[in-house]
C-alpha positions as CSV (number, residue, x, y, z in Angstrom):
1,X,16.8,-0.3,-21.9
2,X,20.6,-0.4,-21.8
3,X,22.4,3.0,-21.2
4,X,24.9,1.5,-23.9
5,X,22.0,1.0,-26.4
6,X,20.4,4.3,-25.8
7,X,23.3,6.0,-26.5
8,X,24.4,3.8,-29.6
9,X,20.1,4.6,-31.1
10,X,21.0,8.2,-30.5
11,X,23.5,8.4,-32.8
12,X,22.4,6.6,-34.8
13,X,19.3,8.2,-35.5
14,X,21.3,12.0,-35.6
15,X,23.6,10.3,-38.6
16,X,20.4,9.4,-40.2
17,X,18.5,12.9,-39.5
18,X,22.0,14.7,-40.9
19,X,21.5,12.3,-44.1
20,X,17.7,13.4,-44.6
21,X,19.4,17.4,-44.5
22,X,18.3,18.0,-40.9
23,X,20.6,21.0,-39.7
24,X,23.6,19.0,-37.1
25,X,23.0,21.2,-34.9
26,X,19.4,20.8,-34.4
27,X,19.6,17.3,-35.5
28,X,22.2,17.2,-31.9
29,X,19.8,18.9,-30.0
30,X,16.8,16.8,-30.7
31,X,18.2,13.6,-30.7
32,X,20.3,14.7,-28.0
33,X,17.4,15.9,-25.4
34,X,14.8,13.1,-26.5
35,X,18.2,10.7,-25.2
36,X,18.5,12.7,-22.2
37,X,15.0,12.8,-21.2
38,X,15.1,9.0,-21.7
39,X,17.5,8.2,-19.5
40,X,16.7,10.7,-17.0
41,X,13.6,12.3,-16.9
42,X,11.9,15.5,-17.7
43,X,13.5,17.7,-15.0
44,X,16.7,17.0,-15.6
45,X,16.7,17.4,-19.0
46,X,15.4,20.9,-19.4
47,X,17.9,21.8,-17.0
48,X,20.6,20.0,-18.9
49,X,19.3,22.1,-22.1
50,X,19.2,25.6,-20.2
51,X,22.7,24.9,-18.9
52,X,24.4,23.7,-22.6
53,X,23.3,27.1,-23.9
54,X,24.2,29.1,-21.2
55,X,27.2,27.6,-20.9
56,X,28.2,27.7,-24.7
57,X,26.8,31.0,-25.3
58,X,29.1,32.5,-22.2
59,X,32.0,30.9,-22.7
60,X,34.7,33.4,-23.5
61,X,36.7,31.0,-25.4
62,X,34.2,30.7,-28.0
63,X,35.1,35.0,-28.9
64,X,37.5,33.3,-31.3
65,X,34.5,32.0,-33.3
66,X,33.4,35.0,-34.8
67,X,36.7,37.3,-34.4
68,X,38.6,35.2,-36.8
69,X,35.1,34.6,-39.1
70,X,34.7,38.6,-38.3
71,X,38.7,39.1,-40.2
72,X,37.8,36.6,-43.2
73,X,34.7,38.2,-44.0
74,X,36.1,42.2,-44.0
75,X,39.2,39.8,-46.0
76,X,37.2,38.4,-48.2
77,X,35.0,41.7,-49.2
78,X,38.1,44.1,-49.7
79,X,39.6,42.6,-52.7
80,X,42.6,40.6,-51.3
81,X,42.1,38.1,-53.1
82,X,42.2,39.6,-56.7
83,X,45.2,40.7,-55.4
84,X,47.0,37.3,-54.2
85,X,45.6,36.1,-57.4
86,X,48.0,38.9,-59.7
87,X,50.7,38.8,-57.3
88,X,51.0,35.2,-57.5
89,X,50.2,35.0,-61.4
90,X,53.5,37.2,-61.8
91,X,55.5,34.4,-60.0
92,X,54.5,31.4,-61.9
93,X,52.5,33.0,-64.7
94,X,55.3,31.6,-67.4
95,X,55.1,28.2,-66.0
96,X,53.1,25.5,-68.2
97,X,50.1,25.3,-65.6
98,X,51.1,28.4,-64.0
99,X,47.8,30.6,-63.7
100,X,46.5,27.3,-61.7
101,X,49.5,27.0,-59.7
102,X,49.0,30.7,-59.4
103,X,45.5,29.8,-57.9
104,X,46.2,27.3,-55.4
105,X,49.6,30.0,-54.1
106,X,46.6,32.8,-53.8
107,X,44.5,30.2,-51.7
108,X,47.1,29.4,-49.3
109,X,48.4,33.1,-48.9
110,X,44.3,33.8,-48.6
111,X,44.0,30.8,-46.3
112,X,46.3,33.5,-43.5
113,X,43.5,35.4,-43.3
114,X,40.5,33.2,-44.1
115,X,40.2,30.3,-41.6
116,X,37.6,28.3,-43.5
117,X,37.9,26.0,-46.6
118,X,34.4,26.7,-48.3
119,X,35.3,30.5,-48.0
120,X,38.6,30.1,-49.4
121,X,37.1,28.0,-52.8
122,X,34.8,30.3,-53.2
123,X,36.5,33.3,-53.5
124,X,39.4,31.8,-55.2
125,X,37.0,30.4,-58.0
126,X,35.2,34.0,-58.4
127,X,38.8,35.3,-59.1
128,X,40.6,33.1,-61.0
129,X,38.2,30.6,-62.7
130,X,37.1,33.2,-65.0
131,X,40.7,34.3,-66.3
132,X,42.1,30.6,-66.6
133,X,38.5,29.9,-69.3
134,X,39.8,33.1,-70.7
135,X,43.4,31.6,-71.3
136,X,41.7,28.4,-72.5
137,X,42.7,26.2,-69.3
138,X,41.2,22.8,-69.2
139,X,38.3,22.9,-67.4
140,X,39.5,20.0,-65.1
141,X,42.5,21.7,-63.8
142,X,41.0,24.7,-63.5
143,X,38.3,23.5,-61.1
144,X,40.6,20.8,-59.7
145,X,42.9,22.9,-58.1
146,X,40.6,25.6,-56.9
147,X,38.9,22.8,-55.0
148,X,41.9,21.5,-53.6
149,X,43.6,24.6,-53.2
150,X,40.2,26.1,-50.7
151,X,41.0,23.0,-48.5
152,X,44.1,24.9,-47.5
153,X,41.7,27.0,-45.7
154,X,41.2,24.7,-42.8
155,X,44.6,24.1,-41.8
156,X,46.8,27.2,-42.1
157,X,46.2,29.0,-39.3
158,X,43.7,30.8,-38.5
159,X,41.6,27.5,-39.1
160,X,38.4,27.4,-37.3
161,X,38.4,24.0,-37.5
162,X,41.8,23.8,-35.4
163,X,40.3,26.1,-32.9
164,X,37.4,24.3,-32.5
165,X,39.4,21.2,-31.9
166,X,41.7,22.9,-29.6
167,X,38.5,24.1,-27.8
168,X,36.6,21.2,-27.2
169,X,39.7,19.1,-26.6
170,X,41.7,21.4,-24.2
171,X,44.4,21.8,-26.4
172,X,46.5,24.9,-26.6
173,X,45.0,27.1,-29.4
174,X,49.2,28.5,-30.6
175,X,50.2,24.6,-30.8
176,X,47.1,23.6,-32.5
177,X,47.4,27.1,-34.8
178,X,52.0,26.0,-34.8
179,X,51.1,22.2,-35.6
180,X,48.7,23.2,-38.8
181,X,51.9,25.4,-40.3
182,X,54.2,22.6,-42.0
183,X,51.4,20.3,-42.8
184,X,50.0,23.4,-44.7
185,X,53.3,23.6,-46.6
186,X,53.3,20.4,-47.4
187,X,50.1,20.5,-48.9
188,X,51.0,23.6,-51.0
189,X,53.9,21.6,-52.0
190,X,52.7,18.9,-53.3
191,X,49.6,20.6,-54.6
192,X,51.9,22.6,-57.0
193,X,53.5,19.6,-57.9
194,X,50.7,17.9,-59.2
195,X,49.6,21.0,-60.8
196,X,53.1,20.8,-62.7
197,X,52.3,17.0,-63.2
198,X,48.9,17.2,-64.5
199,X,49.3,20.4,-66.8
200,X,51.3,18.1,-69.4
201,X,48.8,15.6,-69.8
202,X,46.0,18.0,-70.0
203,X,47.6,20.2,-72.9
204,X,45.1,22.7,-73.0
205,X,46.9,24.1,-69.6
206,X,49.9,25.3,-71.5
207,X,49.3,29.1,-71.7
208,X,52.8,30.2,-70.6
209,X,51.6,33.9,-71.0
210,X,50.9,36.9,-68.1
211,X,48.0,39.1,-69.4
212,X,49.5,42.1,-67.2
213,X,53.5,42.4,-67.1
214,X,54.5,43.2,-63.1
215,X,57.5,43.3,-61.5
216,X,58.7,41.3,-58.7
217,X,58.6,44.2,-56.5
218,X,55.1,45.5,-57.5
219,X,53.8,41.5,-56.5
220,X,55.9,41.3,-53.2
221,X,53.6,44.5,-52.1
222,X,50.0,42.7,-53.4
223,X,51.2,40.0,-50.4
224,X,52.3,42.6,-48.4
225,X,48.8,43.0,-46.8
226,X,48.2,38.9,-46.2
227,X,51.2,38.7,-44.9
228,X,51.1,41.4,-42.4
229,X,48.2,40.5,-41.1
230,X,49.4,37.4,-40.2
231,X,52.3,38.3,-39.1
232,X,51.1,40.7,-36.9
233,X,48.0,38.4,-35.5
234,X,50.3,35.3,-35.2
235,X,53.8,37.0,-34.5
236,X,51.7,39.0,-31.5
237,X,50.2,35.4,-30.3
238,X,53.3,33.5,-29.9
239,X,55.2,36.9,-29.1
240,X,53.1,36.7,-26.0
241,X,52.0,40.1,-26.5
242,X,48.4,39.3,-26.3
243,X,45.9,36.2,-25.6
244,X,44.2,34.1,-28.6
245,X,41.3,36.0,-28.1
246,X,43.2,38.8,-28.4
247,X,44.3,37.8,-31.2
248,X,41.0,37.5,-33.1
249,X,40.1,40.7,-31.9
250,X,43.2,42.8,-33.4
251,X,42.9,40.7,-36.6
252,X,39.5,41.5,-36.4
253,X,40.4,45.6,-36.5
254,X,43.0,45.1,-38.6
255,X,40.8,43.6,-41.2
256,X,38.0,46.6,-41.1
257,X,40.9,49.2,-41.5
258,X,42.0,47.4,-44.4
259,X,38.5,47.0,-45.8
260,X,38.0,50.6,-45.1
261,X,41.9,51.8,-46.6
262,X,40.9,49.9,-49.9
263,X,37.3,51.6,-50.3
264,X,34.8,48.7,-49.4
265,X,31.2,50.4,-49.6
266,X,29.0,49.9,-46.9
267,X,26.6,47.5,-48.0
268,X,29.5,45.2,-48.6
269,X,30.8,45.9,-44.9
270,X,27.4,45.4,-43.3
271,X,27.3,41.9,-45.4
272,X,30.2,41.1,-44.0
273,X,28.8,41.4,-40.5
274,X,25.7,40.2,-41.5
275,X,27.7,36.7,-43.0
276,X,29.8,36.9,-39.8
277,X,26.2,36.9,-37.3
278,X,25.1,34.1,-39.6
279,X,28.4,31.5,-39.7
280,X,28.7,32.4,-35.8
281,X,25.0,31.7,-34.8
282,X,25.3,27.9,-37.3
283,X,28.6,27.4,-35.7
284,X,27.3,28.5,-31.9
285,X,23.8,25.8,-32.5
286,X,26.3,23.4,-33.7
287,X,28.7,24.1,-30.3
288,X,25.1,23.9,-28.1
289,X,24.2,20.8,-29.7
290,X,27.9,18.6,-29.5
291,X,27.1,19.9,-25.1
292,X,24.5,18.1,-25.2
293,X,25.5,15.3,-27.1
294,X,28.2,15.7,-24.8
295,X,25.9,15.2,-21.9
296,X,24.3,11.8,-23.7
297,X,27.5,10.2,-24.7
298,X,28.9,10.8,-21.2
299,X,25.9,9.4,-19.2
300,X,25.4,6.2,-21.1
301,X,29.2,5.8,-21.0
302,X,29.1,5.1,-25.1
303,X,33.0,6.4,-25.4
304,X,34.1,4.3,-22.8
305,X,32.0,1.4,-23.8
306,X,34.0,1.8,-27.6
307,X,37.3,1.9,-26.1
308,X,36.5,-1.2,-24.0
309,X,35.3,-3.0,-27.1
310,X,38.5,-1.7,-29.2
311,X,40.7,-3.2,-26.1
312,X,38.7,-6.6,-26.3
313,X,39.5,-6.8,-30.4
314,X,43.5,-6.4,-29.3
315,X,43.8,-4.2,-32.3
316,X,47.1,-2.6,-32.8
317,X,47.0,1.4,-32.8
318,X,47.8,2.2,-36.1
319,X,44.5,-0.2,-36.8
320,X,42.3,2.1,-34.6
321,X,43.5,5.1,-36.2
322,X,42.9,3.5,-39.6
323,X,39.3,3.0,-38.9
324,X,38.8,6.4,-37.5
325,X,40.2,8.0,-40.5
326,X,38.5,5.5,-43.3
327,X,35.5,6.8,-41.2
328,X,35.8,10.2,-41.4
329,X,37.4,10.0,-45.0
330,X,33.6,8.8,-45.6
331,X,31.5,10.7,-43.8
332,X,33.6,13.9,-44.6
333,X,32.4,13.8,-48.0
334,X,28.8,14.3,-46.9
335,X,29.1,16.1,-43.8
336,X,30.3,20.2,-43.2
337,X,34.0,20.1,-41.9
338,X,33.1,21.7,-38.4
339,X,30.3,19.7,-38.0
340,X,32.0,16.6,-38.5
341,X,34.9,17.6,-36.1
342,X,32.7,18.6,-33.2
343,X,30.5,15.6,-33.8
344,X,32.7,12.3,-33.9
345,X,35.9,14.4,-31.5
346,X,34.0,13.4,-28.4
347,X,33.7,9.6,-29.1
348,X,36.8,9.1,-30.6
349,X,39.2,11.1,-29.1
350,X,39.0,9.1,-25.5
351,X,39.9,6.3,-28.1
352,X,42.6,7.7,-29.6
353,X,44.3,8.9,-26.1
354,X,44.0,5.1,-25.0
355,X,45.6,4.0,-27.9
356,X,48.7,6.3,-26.9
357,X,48.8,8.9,-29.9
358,X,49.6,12.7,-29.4
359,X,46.4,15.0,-29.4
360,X,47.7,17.6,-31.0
361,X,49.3,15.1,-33.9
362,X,46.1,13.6,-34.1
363,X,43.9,17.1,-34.5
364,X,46.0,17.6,-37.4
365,X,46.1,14.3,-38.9
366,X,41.6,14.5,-38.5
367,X,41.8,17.8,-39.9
368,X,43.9,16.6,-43.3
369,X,41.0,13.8,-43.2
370,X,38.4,16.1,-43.4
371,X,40.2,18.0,-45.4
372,X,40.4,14.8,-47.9
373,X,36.8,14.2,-47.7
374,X,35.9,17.6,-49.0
375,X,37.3,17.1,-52.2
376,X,36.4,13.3,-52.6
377,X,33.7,12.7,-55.4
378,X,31.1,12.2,-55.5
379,X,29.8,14.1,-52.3
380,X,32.6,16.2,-51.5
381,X,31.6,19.8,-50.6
382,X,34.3,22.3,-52.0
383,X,33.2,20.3,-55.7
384,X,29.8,21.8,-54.9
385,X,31.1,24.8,-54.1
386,X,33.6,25.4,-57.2
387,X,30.3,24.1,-59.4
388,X,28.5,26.7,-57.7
389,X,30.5,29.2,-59.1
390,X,31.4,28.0,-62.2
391,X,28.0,27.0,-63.6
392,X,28.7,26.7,-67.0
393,X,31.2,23.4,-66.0
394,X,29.1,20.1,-65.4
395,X,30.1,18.3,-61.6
396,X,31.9,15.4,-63.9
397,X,33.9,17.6,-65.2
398,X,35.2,18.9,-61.4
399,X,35.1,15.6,-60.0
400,X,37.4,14.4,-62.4
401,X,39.7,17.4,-62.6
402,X,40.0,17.0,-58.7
403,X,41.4,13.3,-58.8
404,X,44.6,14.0,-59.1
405,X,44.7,16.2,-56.0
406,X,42.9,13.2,-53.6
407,X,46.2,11.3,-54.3
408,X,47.8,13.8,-53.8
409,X,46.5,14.5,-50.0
410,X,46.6,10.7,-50.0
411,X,50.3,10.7,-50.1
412,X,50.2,13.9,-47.6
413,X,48.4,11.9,-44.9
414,X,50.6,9.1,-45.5
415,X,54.0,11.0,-45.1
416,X,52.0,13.1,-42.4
417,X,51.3,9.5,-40.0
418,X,54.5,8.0,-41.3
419,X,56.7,10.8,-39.3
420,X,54.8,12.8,-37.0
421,X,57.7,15.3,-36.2
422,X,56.5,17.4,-39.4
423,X,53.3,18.7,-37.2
424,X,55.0,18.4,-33.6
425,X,58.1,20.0,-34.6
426,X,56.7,23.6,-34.2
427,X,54.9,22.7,-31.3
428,X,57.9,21.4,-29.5
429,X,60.0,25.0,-29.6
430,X,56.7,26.9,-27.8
């Protein structure tokens, strides 16, 4: 059998295990051996699989993983978020729409310190989707921009999906982390005008009330902690005062003392190490299993067999990159962020490099696709995750609040491709 063909059945047959709710990283691994074993034997195979996890599990780069998961998770349990959520309720509060717009500034402050999306809208729900029912928000906006507003999570830096990307594509981890910044604004940006947009329709938004009165000095210090922490994690990175790994690991202690200062108990500091051992050993399997896919896709040649085939078709590059992002538009709204990023990366991003486009402006532009995928109905996972806090609120009900939001990112990938300077402008004063 063709090396080609081999390679093409084993992915394949990994889509279709992911599909049936096989875990991607043991789905990688299985299909990714029995490929290996195929076109090489039995020999070389277990010695292929020995060195993927020895490789991957002694990497040092790969300490980012769970450093940053390690600050999120100490973030997440010590109350920060309540107060973002206040803080920013006191800015926008009076606005019509303003405890959600106060919801989607408390996800991107949180988003500093969080790295993930599903994180972000989860925590962001627990706090404010109970005080917007008790203003008498419409349920669609309510759940619409907590969804949208978690996918800030995986591009403000610290993402983990940008350091993954950085990782497995030998990027720098500060441009990747420098490139996500603007794009983040912009999201915020237009996220808040949409919020502004869609609380006029929606009339039951207009609750221009603030349940506790606080003044603007008393919310500067609730963001005091986000941003200091940033600050401190990023402003030390590009500072040069210490390494990305570093960088994790201060944020890391930073986060605990913080958790500590603000009275966490135990049991919620051990789960927070527990969630972090958990997320790290999913994320490691799925970082084992993209090796030795790796391995497969390089031996049968299957990414240089694509970019021959895309040469052949005399497509223009904006055509390519089209396809890759209608793709992963798709296939984001069924597949986990980081799983789809260190999945598809390794076949397209030889394409992508052919075709002439920046890698770091195209890890962000895959990011904001993935990004767009998680809040696409009917399968996108933050709706999931918003209706699995908010249990009382039927999925229609989020799927349609969240509509308005996927233009929204829409017009932010557009603007985003149409001038690339907004995400290499950072990256070009390092």
């Amino acid at each position: 059998m063709e090396r080609e063909v081999i390679g093409l059945v084993t992915i394949g047959a990994l889509f279709v295990l992911v599909l049936l709710g096989c875990p991607i990283g043991l789905a990688m691994i299985v299909t990714g051996g029995v490929a290996f074993y195929t076109l090489t034997g039995l020999t070389p195979a277990l010695g292929m699989l020995q060195t993927s996890v020895f490789e991957t599990a002694s990497n040092y780069s790969f300490t980012l993983v769970p450093l940053f998961l390690l600050m999120g998770n100490f973030i997440s349990e010590s109350g920060m978020a309540r107060s973002l959520f206040r803080g920013s309720e006191r800015l926008t509060g009076r606005w019509n729409g303003g405890l959600a717009a106060a919801g989607v500034t408390a996800s991107a402050l949180f988003s500093t310190v969080s790295g993930s999306s599903l994180a972000t809208a989860s925590t962001m729900t627990r706090v404010a989707y109970p005080e917007m029912v008790a203003r008498g928000y419409d349920p669609r906006l309510a759940t619409g921009s907590l969804a949208a507003g978690g996918t800030l999570g995986i591009m403000i830096p610290p993402s983990i999906a940008l350091l993954l990307y950085a990782l497995i594509t030998e990027q720098s981890v500060g441009e990747m982390f420098l490139a996500g910044i603007l794009p983040g604004v912009l999201a915020y940006v237009l996220y808040m005008a949409t919020v502004a947009v869609v609380a006029r329709r929606w009339r039951g938004t207009a609750v221009p009330d603030i349940a506790e009165e606080l003044s603007i000095g008393q919310a500067i210090r609730l963001f005091a902690p986000a941003v200091g922490l940033f600050a401190l994690v990023m402003g030390g990175l590009y500072g040069g005062a210490f390494t990305p790994t570093e960088a994790g690991g201060v944020g890391a202690a930073l986060a605990f003392l913080y958790a500590l200062a603000t009275g966490v108990p135990a049991h919620r500091m051990v789960a927070a190490l527990r969630n972090t051992v958990s997320v790290t050993a999913t994320i490691f399997m799925i970082l084992i299993g993209a090796e030795v896919f790796g391995f497969v896709l390089s031996i049968s040649q299957i990414p240089m067999a694509i970019t021959d085939f895309v040469r052949t078709q005399d497509l223009a590059h904006w055509q390519v990159l089209a396809i890759i992002l209608v793709f992963y538009i798709v296939m984001g709204c069924f597949m986990e962020s980081l799983a789809m990023i260190l999945l598809t990366v390794p076949i397209f991003f030889p394409i992508v490099m052919d075709a002439g486009f920046d890698p770091v402006w195209f890890g962000i532009i895959a990011v904001v696709t993935v990004e767009l995928g998680l809040i696409t109905p009917p399968m996108g996972m933050n709706l999931f995750m918003v209706k699995s806090v908010a249990e009382t609120i039927p999925l229609r009900t989020v799927m349609v609040g969240v509509l308005p939001f996927v233009v929204s990112d829409l017009v932010r990938l557009a603007i985003l491709i149409a001038f690339p300077a907004i995400t290499l402008f950072l990256p070009g004063r390092m």
